[in-house]
C-alpha positions in Angstrom: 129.2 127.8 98.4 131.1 126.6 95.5 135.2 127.7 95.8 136.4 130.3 93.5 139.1 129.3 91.1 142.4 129.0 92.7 144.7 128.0 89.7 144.5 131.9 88.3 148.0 133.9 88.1 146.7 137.1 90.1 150.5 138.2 90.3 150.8 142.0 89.1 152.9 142.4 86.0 155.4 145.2 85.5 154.2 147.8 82.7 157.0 146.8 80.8 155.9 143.4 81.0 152.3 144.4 80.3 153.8 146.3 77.0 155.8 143.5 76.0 152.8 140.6 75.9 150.9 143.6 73.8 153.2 143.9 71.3 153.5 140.8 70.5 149.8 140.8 69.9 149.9 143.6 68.0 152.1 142.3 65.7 150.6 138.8 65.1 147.0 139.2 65.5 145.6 139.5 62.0 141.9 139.3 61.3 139.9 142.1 62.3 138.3 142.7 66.1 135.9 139.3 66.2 140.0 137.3 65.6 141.7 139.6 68.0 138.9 138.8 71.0 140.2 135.0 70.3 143.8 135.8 69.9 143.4 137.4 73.5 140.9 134.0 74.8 143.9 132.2 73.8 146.3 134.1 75.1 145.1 135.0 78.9 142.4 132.6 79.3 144.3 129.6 78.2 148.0 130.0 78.2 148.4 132.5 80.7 145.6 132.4 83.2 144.8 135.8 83.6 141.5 135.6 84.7 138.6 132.5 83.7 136.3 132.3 81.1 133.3 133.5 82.8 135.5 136.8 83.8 136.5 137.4 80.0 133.1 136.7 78.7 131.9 139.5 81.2 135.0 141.9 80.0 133.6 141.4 76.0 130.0 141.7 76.9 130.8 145.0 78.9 133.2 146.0 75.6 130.5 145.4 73.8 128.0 147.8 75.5 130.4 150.5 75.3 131.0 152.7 72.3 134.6 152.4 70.6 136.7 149.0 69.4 135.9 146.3 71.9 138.7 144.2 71.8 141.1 147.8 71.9 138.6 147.6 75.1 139.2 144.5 75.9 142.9 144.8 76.1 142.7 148.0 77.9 140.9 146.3 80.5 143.2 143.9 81.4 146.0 146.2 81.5 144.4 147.7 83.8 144.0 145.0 86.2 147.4 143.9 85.9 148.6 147.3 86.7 146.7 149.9 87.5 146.4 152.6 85.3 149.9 152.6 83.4 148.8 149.1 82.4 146.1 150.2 80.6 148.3 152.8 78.9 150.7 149.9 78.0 148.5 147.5 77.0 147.1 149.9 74.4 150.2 151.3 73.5 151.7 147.5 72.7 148.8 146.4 70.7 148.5 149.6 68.5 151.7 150.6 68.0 152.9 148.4 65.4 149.4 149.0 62.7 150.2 152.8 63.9 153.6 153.2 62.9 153.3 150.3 59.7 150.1 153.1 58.4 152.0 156.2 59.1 154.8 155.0 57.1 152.4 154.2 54.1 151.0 157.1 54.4 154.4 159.6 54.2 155.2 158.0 50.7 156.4 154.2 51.7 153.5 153.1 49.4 155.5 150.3 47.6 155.3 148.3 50.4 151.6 148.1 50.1 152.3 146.7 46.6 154.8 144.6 47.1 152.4 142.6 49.4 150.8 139.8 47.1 147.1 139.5 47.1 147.5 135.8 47.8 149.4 136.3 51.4 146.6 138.6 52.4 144.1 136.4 51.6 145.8 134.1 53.8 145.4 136.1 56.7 142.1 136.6 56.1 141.6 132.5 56.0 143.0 132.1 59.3 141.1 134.5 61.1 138.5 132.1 60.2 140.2 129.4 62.3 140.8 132.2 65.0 137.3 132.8 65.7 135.8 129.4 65.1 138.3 128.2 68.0 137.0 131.0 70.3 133.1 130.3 69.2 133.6 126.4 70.5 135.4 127.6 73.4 133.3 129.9 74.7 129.9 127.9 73.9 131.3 125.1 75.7 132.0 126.8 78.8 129.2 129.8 78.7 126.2 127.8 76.7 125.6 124.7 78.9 121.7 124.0 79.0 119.1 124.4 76.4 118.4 128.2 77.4 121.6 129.4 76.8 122.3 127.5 73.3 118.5 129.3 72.5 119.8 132.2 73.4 122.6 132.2 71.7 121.2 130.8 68.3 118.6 133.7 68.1 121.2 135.7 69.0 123.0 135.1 65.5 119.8 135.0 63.8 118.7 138.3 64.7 121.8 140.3 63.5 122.3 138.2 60.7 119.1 139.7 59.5 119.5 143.3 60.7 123.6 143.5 60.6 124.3 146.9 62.6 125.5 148.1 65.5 122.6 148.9 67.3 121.4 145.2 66.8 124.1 144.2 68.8 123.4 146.0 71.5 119.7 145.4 71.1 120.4 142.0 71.2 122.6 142.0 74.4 120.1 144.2 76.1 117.1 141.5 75.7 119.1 139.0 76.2 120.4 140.6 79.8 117.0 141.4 80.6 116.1 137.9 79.8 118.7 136.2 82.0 117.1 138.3 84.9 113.8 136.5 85.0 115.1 132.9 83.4 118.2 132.2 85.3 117.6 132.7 89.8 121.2 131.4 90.8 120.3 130.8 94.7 123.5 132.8 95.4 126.0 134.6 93.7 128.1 131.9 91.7 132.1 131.7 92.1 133.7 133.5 89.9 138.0 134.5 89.8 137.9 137.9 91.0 140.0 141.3 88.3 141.3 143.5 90.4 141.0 146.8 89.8 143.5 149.4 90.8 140.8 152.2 90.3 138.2 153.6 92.6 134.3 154.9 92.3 135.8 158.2 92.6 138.4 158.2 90.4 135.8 155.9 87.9 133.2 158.6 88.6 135.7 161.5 87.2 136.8 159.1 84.1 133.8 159.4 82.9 133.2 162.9 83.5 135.9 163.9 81.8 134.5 161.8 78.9 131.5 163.4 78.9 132.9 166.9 79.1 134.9 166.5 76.3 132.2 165.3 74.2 130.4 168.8 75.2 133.1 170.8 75.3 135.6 170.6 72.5 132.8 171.6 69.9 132.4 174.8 72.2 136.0 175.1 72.1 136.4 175.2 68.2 133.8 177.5 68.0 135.2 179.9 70.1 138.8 179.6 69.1 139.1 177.8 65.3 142.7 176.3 65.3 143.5 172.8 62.9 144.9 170.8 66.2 141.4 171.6 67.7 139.7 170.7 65.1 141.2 167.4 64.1 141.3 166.0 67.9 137.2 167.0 68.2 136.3 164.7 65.0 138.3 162.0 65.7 137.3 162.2 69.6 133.5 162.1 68.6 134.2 159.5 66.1 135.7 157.4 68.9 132.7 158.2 71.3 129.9 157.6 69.5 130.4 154.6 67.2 128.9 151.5 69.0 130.5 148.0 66.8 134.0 149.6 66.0 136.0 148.3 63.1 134.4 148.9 60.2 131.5 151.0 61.5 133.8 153.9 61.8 135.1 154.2 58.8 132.0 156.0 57.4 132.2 158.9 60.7 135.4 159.5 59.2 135.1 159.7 55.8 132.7 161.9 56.8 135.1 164.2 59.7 138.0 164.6 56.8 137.0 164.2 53.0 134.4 166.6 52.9 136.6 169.6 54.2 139.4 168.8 52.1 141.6 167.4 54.6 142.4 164.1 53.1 141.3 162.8 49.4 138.7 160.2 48.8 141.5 158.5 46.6 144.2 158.5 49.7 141.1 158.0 52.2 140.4 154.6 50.1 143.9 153.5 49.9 144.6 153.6 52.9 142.0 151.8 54.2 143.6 148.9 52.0 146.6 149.3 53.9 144.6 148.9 57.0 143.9 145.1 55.7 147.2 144.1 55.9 148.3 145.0 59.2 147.6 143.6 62.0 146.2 145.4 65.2 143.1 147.3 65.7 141.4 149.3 62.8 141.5 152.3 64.5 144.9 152.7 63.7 143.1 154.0 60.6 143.2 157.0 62.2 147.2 157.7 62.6 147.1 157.2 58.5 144.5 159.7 58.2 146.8 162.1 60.3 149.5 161.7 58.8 147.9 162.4 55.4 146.0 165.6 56.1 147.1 168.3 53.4 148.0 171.5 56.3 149.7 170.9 59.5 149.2 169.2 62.0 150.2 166.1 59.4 153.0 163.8 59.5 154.5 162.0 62.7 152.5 164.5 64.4 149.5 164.5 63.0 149.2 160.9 62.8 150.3 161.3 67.0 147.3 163.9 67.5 144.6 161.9 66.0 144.9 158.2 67.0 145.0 160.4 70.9 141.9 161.5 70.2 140.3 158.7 68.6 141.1 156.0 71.3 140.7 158.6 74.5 137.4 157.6 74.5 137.6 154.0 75.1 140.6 155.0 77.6 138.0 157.0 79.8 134.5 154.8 79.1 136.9 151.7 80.2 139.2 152.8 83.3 135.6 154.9 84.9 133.3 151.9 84.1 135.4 149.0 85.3 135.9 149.7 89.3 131.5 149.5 89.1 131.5 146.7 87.1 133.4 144.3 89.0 131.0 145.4 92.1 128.0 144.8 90.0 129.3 141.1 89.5 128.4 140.1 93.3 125.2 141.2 92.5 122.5 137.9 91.9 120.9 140.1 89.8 123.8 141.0 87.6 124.5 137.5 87.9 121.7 136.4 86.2 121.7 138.8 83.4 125.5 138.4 82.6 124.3 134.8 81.9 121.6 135.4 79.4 124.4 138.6 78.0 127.3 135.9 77.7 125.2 133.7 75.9 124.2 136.6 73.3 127.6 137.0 73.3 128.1 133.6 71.8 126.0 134.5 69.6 127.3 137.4 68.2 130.7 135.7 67.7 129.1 133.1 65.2 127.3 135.8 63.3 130.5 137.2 62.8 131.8 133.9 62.1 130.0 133.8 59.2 129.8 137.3 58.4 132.2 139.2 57.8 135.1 136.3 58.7 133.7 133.5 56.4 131.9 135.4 53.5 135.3 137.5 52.9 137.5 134.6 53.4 136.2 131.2 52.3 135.7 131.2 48.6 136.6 127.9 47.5 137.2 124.4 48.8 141.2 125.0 48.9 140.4 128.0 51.1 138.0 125.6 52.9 140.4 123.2 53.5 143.5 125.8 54.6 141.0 127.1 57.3 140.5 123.6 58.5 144.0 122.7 58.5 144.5 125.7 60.7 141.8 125.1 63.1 143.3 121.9 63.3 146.8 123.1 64.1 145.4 125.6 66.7 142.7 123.2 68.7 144.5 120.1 68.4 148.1 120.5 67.8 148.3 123.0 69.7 150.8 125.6 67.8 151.3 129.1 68.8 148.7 131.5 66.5 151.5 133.6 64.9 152.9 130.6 63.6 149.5 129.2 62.5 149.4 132.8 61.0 152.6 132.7 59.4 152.1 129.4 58.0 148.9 129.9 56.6 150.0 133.4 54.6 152.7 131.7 53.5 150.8 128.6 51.7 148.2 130.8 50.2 151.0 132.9 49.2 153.5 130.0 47.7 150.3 128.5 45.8 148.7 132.0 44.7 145.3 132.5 47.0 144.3 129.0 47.2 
């Protein structure tokens, strides 16, 4: 039997440490969900050696089957199996808080900052991710596509939601492609892999996700029966968090939906402030603490911006911490095995769709953008500079020679 990776740091980390490695994330990683899944490759596969590549391509591919933001997902997950449960709470707390607090700030009247922001520097941001995710499509494919079946896989992966761009392709697309690595790859026996620990029982995974599921039920039963504001906001943004598959972008719509129409927020604000969201970095749900703070009656302000981006990533929080203690079982499994191959592949897949779309169509306009995006894959596969600085540097040049 082949040995399992040695060379892996399986030391727990203190929550404070946990907290500290997220923030800085959340205040360099620029570029949307598909650049923050390879600001966190580079980050704990690479430099830190969290766990392998085979273990994080399992983590994104589970991410990806759950409803909510995948890489908020992502990072939750390996919180928690650095440390337990508050490492979860820390992880997510580091990489939201900055987005949260830059959005709420826009939001109670700061808007000049927005302003004073030049076009050109946030195209720069935008270029880079570009480089991001490109470096994390080569890495991965090296490592996770290595015969013919695989690279199929993953080519028809891209093709497919290329065509049919949604949410449900993507999981459509990971679910025939596990199904797919059941009857094309037989390992003889369960292949090494570098264990996650996971400081979280069936039991307590089993009651996770009953609580998810009960609140999905119950809060609508609860607003009917006693109408309050609080109430109100925390069941649309909950069922906004727990039923959009894809994240990002794909939520913006549910809540459009949850606050314009009742007059909490203004289309005008709503649409400003999902500019703002461009320019920060972190996950776009932090959306959500801009729409709080915005709303026109109490709960608004610090509070309300508090109250909703609770509810919006709770979800994630209880579909993550109840479905990871069966996961990691379901790894020794040949079976599992076999279709995590085929779903790692898809995954591949689904990184170079994205690659292209949205990263490269909204990016790449030009040859000068063209070349800066080289220039920073370059300095991140070969020179081997940190990622903020590649992001600082490439925000300033686009910024010093007006959106090249």
């Amino acid at each position: 039997m082949p040995a399992i990776e040695t060379d892996r740091d399986t030391t727990p980390e203190s929550t404070w440490a946990i907290f500290l490695v997220f923030l800085r994330l959340g205040l360099t990683s620029f570029g949307g969900p598909v650049a923050h899944l390879g600001y966190f490759r580079h980050e704990f596969v690479t430099r830190r050696r969290w766990l392998g590549e085979r273990s994080y391509a399992d983590l994104v591919a589970l991410c990806q089957f759950l409803p909510g933001p995948a890489s908020s997902q992502v990072g939750m997950a390996l919180g928690l199996a650095r440390g337990g449960l508050p490492g979860a709470l820390a992880a997510w707390t580091g990489f939201s808080l900055p987005s949260a607090i830059l959005l709420c700030l826009f939001a109670l009247g700061i808007s000049t900052w927005g302003n004073a922001i030049p076009t050109s520097v946030l195209h720069g941001l935008k270029v880079v991710a570009v480089a991001v995710v490109a470096q994390a499509v080569w890495g991965m494919a090296r490592n996770l596509c290595t015969d013919t079946a695989r690279v199929s896989i993953a080519a028809l992966a891209a093709c497919v939601v290329l065509r049919w761009p949604s949410a449900w392709a993507q999981v459509g697309v990971i679910a025939v492609a596990a199904a797919v690595g059941v009857l094309r790859f037989k390992p003889a026996q369960a292949p090494a892999h570098d264990p996650l620990p996971i400081a979280v029982g069936r039991r307590t995974g089993v009651a996770l996700l009953a609580v998810f599921f009960f609140l999905l039920i119950a809060l609508p039963v609860a607003l009917t029966l006693w109408p309050s504001q609080p109430l109100a906001l925390f069941n649309a943004f909950y069922r906004a968090g727990a039923l959009v598959f894809g994240g990002g972008h794909v939520v913006l719509p549910l809540l459009q939906t949850a606050v314009v129409p009742p007059g909490w927020v203004s289309n005008e604000t709503f649409l400003a402030g999902y500019g703002a969201a461009q320019a920060v970095p972190g996950p776009l749900f932090t959306f959500s603490a801009f729409l709080g703070a915005s709303m026109r009656s109490a709960p608004n302000g610090w509070t309300g911006a508090a109250l909703c981006l609770a509810a919006i990533f709770t979800p994630s929080f209880l579909l993550v911490a109840g479905a990871l203690p069966f996961w990691e079982r379901l790894r020794h499994s040949l079976h599992t095995q076999a279709a995590f191959a085929g779903v790692n592949a898809a995954v591949v897949g689904l990184l170079l769709a994205a690659l292209y779309r949205p990263v490269w169509t909204s990016a790449i306009h030009g040859p000068m953008d063209f070349a800066l995006a080289l220039v920073a894959l370059v300095a991140l596969m070969f020179w081997r500079l940190p990622p903020w600085l590649v992001v600082l540097g490439c925000a300033i040049a686009s910024g010093l020679f007006g959106g090249i």
